[in-house]
GUROLO-820472 format. One record per residue (C-alpha): x, z, y. Coordinates in Angstrom, 3 decimals, decimal comma, padded with zeros to 6 digits. Layout:
[pt [X Z Y]]
...
END
This chain:
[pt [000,000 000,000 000,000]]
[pt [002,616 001,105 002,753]]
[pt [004,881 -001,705 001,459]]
[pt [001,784 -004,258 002,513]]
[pt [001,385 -002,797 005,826]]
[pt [005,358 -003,355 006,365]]
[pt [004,712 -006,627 005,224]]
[pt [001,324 -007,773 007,518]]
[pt [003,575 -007,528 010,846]]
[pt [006,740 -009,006 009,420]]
[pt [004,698 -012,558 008,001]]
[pt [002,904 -012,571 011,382]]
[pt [005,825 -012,378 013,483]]
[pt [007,312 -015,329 011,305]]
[pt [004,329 -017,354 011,521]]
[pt [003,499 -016,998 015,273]]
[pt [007,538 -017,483 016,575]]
[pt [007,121 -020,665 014,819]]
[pt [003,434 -021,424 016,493]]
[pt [004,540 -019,790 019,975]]
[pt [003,603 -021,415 023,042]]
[pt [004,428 -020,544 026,938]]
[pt [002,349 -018,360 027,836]]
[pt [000,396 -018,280 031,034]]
[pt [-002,573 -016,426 032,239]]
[pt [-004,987 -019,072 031,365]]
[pt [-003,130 -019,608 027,605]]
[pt [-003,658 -015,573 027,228]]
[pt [-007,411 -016,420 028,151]]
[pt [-008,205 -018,575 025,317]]
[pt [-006,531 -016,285 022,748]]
[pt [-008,196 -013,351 024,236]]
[pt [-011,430 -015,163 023,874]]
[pt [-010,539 -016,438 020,584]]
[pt [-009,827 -012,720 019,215]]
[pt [-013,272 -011,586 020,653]]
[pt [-015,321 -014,524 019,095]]
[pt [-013,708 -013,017 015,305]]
[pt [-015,422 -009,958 016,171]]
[pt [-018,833 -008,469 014,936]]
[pt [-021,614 -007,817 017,565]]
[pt [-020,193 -003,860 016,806]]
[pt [-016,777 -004,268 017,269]]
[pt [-016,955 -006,442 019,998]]
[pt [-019,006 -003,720 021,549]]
[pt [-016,043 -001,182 020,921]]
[pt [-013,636 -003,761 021,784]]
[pt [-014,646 -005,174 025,265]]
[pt [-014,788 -002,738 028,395]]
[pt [-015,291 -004,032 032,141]]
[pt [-012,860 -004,797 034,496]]
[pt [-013,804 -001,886 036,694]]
[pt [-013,974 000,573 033,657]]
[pt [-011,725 003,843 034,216]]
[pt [-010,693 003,245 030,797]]
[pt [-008,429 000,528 032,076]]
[pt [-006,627 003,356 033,352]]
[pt [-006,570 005,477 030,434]]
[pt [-003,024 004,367 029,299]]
[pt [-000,557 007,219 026,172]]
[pt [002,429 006,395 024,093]]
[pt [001,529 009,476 021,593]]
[pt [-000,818 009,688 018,682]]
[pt [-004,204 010,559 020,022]]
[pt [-007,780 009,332 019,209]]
[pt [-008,217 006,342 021,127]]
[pt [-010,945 004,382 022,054]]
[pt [-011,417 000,433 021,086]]
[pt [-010,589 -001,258 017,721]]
[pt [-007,706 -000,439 015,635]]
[pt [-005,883 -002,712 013,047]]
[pt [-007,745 -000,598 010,024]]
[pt [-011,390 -002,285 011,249]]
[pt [-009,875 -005,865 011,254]]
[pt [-010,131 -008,203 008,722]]
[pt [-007,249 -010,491 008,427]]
[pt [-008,972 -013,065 010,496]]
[pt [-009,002 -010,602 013,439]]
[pt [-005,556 -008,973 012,148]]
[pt [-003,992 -012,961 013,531]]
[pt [-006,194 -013,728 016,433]]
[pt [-004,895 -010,101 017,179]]
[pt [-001,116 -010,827 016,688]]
[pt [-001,597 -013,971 018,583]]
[pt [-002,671 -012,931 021,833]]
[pt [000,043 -009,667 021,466]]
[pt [002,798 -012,607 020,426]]
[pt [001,631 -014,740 023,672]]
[pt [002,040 -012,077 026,254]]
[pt [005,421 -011,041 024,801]]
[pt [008,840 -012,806 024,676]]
[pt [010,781 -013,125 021,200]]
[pt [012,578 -010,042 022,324]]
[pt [009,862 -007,585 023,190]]
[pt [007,632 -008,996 019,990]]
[pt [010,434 -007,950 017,422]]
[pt [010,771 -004,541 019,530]]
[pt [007,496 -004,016 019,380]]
[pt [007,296 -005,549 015,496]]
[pt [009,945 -002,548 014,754]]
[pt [008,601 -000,001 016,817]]
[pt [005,011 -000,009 014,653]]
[pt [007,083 -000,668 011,436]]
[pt [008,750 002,737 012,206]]
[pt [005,411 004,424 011,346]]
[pt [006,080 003,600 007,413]]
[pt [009,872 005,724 008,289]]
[pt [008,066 008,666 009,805]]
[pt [005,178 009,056 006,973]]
[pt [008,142 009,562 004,611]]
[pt [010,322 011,487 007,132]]
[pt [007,536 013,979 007,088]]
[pt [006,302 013,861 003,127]]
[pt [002,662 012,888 004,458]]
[pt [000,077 011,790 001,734]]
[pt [-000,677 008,426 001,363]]
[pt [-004,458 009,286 002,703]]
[pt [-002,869 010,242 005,742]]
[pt [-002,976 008,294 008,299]]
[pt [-001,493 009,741 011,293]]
[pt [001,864 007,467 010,940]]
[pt [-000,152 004,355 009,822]]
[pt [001,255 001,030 011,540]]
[pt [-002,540 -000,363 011,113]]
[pt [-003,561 002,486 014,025]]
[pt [-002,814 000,224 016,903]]
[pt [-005,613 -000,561 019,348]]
[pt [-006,599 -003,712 021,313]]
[pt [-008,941 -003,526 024,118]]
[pt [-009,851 -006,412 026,362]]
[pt [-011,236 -005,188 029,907]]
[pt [-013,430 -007,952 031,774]]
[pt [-014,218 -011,615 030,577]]
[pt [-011,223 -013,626 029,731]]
[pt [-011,338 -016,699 032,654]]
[pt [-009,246 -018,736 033,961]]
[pt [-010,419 -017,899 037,047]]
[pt [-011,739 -014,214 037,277]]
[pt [-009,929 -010,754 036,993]]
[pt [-009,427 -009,759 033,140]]
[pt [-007,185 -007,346 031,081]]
[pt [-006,295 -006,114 027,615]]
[pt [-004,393 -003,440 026,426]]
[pt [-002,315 -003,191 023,141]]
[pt [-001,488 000,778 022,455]]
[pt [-000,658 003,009 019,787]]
[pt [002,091 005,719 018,710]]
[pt [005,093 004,840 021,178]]
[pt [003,855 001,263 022,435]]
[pt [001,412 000,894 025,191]]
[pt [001,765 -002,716 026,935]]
[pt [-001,052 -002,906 030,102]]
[pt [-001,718 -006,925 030,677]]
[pt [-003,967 -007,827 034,060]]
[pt [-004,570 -011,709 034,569]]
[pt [-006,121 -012,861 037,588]]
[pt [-007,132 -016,933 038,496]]
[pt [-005,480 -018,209 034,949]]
[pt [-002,331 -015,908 036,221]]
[pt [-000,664 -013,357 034,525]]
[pt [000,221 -011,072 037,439]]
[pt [000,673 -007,627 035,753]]
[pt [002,167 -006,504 032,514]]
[pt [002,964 -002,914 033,558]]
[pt [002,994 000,213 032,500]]
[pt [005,040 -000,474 029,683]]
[pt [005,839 001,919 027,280]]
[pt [008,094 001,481 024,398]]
[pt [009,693 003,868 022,003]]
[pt [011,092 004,505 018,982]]
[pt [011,513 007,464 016,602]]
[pt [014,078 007,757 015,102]]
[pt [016,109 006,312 017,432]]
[pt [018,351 005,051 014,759]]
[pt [017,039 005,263 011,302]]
[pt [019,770 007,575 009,282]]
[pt [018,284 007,393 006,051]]
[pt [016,038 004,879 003,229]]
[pt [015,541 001,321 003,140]]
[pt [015,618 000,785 006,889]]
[pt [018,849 003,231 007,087]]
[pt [020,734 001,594 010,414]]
[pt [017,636 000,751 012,634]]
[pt [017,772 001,437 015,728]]
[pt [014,872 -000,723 017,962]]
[pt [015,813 000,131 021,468]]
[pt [019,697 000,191 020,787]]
[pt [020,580 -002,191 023,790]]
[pt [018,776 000,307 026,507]]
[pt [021,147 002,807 024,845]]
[pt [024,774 001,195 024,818]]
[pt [024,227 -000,751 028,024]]
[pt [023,211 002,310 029,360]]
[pt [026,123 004,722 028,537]]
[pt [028,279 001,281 028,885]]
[pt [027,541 001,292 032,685]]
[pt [027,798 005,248 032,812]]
[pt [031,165 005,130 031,329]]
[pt [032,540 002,173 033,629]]
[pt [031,884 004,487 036,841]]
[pt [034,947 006,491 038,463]]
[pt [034,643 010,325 039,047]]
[pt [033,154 009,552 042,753]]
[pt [030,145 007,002 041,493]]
[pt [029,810 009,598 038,525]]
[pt [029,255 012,374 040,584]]
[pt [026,784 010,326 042,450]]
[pt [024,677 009,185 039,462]]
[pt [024,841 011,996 037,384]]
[pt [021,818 014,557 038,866]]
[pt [022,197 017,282 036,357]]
[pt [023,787 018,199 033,515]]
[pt [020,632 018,660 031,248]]
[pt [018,421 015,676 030,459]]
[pt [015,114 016,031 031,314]]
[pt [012,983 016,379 028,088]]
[pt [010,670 013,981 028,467]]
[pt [010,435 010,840 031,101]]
[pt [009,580 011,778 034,254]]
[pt [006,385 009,698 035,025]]
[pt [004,196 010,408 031,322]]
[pt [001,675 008,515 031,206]]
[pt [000,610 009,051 035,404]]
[pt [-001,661 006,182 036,891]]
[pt [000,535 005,978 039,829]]
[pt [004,355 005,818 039,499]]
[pt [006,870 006,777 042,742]]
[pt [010,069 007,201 043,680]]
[pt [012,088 009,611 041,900]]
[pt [014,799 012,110 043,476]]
[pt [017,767 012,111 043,227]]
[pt [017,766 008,282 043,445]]
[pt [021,295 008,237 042,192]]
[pt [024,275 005,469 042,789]]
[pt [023,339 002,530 044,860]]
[pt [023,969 -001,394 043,561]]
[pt [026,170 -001,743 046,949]]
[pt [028,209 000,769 045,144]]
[pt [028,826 -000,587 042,025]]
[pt [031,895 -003,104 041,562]]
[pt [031,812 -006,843 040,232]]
[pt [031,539 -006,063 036,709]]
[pt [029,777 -002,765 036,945]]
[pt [027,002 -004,726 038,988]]
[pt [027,258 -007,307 035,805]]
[pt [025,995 -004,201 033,942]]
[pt [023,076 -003,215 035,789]]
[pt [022,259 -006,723 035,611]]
[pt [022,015 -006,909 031,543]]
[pt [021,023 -003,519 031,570]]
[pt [017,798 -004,445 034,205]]
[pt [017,478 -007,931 032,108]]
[pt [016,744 -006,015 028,630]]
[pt [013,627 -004,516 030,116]]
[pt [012,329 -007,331 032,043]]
[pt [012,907 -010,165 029,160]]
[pt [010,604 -008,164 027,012]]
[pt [007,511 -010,028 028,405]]
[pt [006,770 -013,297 028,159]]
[pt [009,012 -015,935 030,001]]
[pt [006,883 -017,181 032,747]]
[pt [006,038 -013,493 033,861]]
[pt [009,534 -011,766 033,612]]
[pt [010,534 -014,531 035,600]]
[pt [008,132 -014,072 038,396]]
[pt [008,371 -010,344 038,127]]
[pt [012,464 -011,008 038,387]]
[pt [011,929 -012,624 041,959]]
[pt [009,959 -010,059 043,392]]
[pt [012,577 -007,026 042,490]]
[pt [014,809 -009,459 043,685]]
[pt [012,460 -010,420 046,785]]
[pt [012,719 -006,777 047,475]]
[pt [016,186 -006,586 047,639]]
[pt [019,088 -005,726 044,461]]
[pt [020,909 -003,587 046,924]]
[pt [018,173 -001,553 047,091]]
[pt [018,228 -000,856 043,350]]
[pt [019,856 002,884 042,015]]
[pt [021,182 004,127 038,652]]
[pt [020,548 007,870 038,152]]
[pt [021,883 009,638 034,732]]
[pt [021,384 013,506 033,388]]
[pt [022,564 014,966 030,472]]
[pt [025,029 013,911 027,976]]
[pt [028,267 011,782 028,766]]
[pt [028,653 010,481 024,853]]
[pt [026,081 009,126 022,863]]
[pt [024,824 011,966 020,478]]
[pt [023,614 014,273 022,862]]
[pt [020,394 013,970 025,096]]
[pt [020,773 011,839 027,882]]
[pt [018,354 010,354 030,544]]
[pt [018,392 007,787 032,952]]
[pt [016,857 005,700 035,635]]
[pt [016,975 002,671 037,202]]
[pt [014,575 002,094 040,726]]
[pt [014,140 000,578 043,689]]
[pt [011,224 -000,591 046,127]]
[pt [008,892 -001,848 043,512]]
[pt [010,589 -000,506 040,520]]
[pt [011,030 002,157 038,328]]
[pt [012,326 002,007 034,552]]
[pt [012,874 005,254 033,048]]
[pt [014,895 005,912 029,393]]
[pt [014,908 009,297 028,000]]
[pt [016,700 010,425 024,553]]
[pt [016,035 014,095 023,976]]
[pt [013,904 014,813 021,379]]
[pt [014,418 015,538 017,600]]
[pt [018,253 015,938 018,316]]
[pt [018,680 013,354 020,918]]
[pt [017,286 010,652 018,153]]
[pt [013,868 009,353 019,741]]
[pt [013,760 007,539 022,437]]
[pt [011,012 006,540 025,238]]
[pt [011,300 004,160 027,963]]
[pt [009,028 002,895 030,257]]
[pt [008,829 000,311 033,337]]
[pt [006,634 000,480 035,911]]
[pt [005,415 -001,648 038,838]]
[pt [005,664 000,576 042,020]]
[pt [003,103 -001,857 044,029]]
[pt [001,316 -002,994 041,175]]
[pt [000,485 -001,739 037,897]]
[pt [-002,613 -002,863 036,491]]
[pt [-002,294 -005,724 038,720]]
[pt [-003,941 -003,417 041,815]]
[pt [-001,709 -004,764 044,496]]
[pt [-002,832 -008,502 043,364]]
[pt [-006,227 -007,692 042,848]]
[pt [-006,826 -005,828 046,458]]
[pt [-005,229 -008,550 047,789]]
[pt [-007,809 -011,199 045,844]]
[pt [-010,194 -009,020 047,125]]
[pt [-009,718 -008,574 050,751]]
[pt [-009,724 -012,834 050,620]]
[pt [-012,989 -012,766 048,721]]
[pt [-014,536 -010,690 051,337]]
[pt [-012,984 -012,653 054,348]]
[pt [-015,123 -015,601 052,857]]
[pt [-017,975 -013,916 052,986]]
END
């Protein structure tokens, strides 16, 4: 049974790299649409939610009862329209993170000798919600959440224009033990990380390093709003050729996670709004091993990675939009033209 569930992701992801097209708001439309017209009256009932619904809000990265679908009431016809729409709005990258990060469940039911009728680490207890009517030309948004993966999508006009909060994480960090011994899903946020921490001299240390301590969890949770953090850290500006190289790859491995056409556009506004504006912040451990934390932000971003828990081996990150998760900043904007036409 658990060796079919690790299977079911795994043959998707295979199938739908080799059926993958670029995605764009309108694409997304069609396969949400698609995965709704799968659906019983019922289910599409539990799966479908308004734009406006608070719901849409209503974003965790922990195991909690969640409203909306999960993978145990599809059948396999749903189970692909599913992983189709998840595959579109993802790049290569952030599809095999998030591939890994659910396949992790199947390591943690073992980890913690839980029955096989137990199905609190179950990689089939992932939810998809769809908020709105999938257009090409009004507001819609769907939501993709479970244990350590919640990925917040907000299309407006055939445009994707929001694909934050995004929350990714994996426990165990690195997989010490069984078939998967050696996996470790988020293992470029960690050595870029400590690589750019390590490259800094004892004055830009002392300047990104805020405490000695990791915080034990990421600062932001699961909040609606995300803001600044303080201390902000060690500015780009201060960073050398190479170490500014870095940041760079170390900013890129969050933003290529989503689909191509997106991360792009989402590139050029943290760009629009200035790289020298951008700061690295770090707590807690100098050598991998030990917990560690850090930050990256600027104007309209904030990424957060912490590695604290279960003796610094679980990781959660997280990237938020500072202007405009859930697509809010787009949509007021859509809005206040709408009622100028009036």
């Amino acid at each position: 049974m658990i060796k079919f569930k690790m299977l079911l992701f795994g043959i998707a992801m295979a199938i739908s790299v080799l059926t993958a097209i670029p995605s764009s708001g309108q694409n997304l439309a069609k396969k949400a649409e698609a995965f709704l017209n799968t659906l019983s009256p019922d289910l599409r009932a539990k799966a479908q939610f308004s734009f406006g619904d608070a719901e849409r809000f209503n974003w965790n990265f922990v195991p909690i009862a969640r409203r909306g679908p999960s993978f145990r009431d599809f059948d396999e016809k749903q189970k692909n329209a599913a992983i189709s729409l998840l595959r579109a709005s993802l790049s290569d990258q952030g599809y095999q993170k998030v591939s890994g990060i659910i396949e992790l469940e199947n390591v943690l039911k073992v980890l913690e000798n839980r029955a096989l009728a137990d199905n609190h680490r179950d990689p089939m207890n992932y939810h998809l919600s769809i908020f709105g009517e999938p257009s090409s030309s009004k507001e819609w948004g769907w939501r993709f959440e479970g244990h350590h993966i919640s990925l917040n999508f907000s299309s407006i006009q055939g445009v994707l224009v929001s694909a934050t909060p995004s929350f990714l994480g994996s426990n165990p960090g690195t997989v010490n033990s069984g078939v998967k011994k050696g996996t470790q899903i988020l293992k470029k946020e960690m050595e870029l990380g400590f690589l750019l921490l390590n490259s800094l001299n004892e004055v830009q240390l002392k300047k990104t390093r805020f405490a000695e301590k990791a915080p034990a969890e990421i600062i932001t949770g699961n909040s609606r709003k995300a803001s600044l953090l303080s201390p902000p850290g060690i500015q780009f500006t201060e960073l050398n050729a190479s170490q500014k190289k870095i940041f760079m790859q170390l900013l890129d491995v969050y933003i290529r996670n989503f689909a191509s056409e997106f991360s792009g556009k989402f590139l050029a506004n943290i760009q629009k709004a200035g790289l020298d504006n951008l700061h690295f912040a770090w707590a807690g451990s100098l050598t991998p091993g030990g917990g560690h934390y850090y930050r990256i932000q600027g104007k309209v971003l904030l990424i957060e990675y912490d590695n604290t828990q279960n003796n610094s081996n679980h990781v959660h990150t997280v990237v938020r939009d500072l202007m405009n998760d859930f697509g809010e900043d787009v949509l007021k904007g859509h809005y206040q033209k709408q009622d100028h036409h009036h």
